[in-house]
N, C-alpha and C positions, 0 to 999 in steps of 0.2 A: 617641411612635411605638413601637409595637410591630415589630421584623424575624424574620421565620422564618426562620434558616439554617440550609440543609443541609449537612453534613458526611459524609468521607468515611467508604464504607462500609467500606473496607480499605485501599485504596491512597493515604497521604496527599496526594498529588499532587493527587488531583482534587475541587479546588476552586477553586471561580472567584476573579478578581482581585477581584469585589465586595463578595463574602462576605468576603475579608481583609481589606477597606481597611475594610469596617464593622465586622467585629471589633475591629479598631483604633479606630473613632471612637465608638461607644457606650459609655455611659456604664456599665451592665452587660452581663454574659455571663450568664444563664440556662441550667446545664446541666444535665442527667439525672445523671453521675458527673463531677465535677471532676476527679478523678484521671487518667479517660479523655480528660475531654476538654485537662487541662492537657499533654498530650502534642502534641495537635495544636497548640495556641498556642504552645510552646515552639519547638516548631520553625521556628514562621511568626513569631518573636520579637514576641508578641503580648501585652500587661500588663496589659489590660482586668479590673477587679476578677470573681472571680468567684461564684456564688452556685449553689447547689443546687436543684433546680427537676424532681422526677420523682416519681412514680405512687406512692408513699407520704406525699408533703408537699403536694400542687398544689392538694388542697380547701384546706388551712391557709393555704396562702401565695398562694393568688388575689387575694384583696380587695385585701390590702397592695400586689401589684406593679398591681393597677389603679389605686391610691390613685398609687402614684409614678408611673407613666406619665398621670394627669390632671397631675398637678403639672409635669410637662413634661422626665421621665426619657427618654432614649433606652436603650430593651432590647432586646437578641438573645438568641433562643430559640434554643438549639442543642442536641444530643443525643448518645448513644454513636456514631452511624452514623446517617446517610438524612437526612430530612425529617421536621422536626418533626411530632405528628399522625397520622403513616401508622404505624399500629400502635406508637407510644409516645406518649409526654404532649406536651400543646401544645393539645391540644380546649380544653379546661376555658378556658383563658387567653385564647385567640385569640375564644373564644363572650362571654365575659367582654368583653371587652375591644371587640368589638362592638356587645352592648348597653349599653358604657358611654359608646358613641360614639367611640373610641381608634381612629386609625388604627394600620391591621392591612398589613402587608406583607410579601409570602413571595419572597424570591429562588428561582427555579429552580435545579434540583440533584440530588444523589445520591438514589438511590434501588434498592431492590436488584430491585424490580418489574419493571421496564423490560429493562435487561440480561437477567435470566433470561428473559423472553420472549421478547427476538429472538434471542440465542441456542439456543431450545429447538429452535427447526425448526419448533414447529408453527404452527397459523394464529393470529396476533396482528392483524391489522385489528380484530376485537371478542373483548373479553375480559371476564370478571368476578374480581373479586379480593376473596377471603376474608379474606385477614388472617390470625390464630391463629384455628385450631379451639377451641371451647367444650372444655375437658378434661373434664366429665363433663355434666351438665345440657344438651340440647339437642344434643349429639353427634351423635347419631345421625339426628335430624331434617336439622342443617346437611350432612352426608354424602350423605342420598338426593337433597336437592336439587342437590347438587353433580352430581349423577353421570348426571341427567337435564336440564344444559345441554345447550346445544348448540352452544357456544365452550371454547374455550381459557379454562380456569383457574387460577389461580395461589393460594397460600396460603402462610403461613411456619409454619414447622416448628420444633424444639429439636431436638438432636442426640439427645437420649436416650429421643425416642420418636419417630424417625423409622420406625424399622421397625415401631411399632406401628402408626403415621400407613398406612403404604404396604400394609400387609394389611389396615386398615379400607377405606381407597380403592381396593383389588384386590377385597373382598367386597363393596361397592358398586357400581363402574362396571363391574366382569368382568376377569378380571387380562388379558386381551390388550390393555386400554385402554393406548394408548403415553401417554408420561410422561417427566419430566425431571425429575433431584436436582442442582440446583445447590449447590454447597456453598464459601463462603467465596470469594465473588465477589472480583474486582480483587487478589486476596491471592496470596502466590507459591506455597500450595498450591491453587489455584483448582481444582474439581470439575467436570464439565461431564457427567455420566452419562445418558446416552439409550437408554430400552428400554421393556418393557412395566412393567405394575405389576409383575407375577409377577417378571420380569426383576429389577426394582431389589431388590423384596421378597430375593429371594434372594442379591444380592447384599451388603445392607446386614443382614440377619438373626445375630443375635449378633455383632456388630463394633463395637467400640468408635469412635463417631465425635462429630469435635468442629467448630466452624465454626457460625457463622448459614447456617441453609439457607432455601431456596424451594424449594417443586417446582409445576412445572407438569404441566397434566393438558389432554389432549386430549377435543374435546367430543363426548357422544355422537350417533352419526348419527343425524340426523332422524328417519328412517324407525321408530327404535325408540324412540322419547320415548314415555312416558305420556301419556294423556289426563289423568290424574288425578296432578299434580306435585303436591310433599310444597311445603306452605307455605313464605315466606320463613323465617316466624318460628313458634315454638311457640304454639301457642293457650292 
């Protein structure tokens, strides 16, 4: 049995009793950074061995932990922050381990998506969710589509190209497009910044900022959608 656990984004607190008591009973801990993640064990006085398992090793080390979980390993996938998968490693294992007929089980949990949204004020009943922007290749195509939804969108950010992120998305949507930079959720510098793009643009332009961010982006009015939307994907 494979378990996906979510782990907290910042606030060690939030996590469920199930996700503990199974940290506790599996056999390993699969994590993105051990260092990070032996913080949160340490606390929740947790001894489960632990094992390395992130976006530079996960093609190497697939096989092997499908091979231990037929053999009849119990493993938890956990990560720096959220839910396995949602923009960090866990695909690869989880696809794996599917078609290797390995039951696959994900406890509900952290996640930074969710908070940012009902927080943001804007409309969240339907939403679409980017993930990381492409950093060069494909940019600019993911950009115009974005900018002609017509929902609430959300995407994650790095700290150190925020302000480039927020002037691509001000010369895309039209900087009056309202918006929200959430910046280091649940954490006791928690961010919660609501304005336009231009707004945030000029507020986050040359300023040193550090945090896992999301920004949410309001979707454009109907009335002005294109006929002709720019593809999911590059052709």
């Amino acid at each position: 049995m494979l378990y996906i656990i979510p782990t907290p984004i910042g606030n060690l607190e939030d996590i469920t009793l199930r996700a503990l008591r199974l940290l506790k009973e599996v056999d390993l801990i699969l994590a993105e950074d051990t260092r990070t993640s032996k913080k949160l064990l340490d606390k929740y006085e947790i001894n489960t061995p632990l094992r390395a398992h992130h976006a530079h090793n996960e093609h190497a080390t697939t096989p092997k932990l499908v091979a231990e979980l037929a053999d009849g390993k119990r493993i938890g996938l956990i990560t720096d922050a959220g839910t396995p998968g949602i923009s960090d490693p866990g695909f690869l294992l989880v696809r794996a381990c599917v078609e290797a007929d390995i039951k696959v089980e994900c406890l509900p949990g952290a996640t930074a998506i969710i908070p940012a949204l009902v927080v943001s004020g804007l409309p969240c009943g339907r939403f679409y969710f980017e993930g990381f922007l492409p950093h060069k290749k494909g940019r600019q195509t993911r950009l115009k589509y974005l900018a002609e939804l017509d929902c609430t969108f959300a995407l994650y950010e790095s700290p150190h190209r925020l302000a480039k992120c927020l002037g691509q998305l001000a010369e895309h949507c039209g900087e009056d497009r309202p918006a929200v930079v959430c910046r280091e959720l649940t954490k006791m510098y928690e961010e919660i910044n609501r304005n336009t793009l231009k707004g945030l643009l000029a507020h986050y332009d040359g300023k040193k900022v550090k945090g896992e961010i999301v920004i949410i982006v309001g979707g454009m009015a109907k009335k002005k959608r294109s006929k002709n939307r720019a593809p999911l994907i590059e052709e």
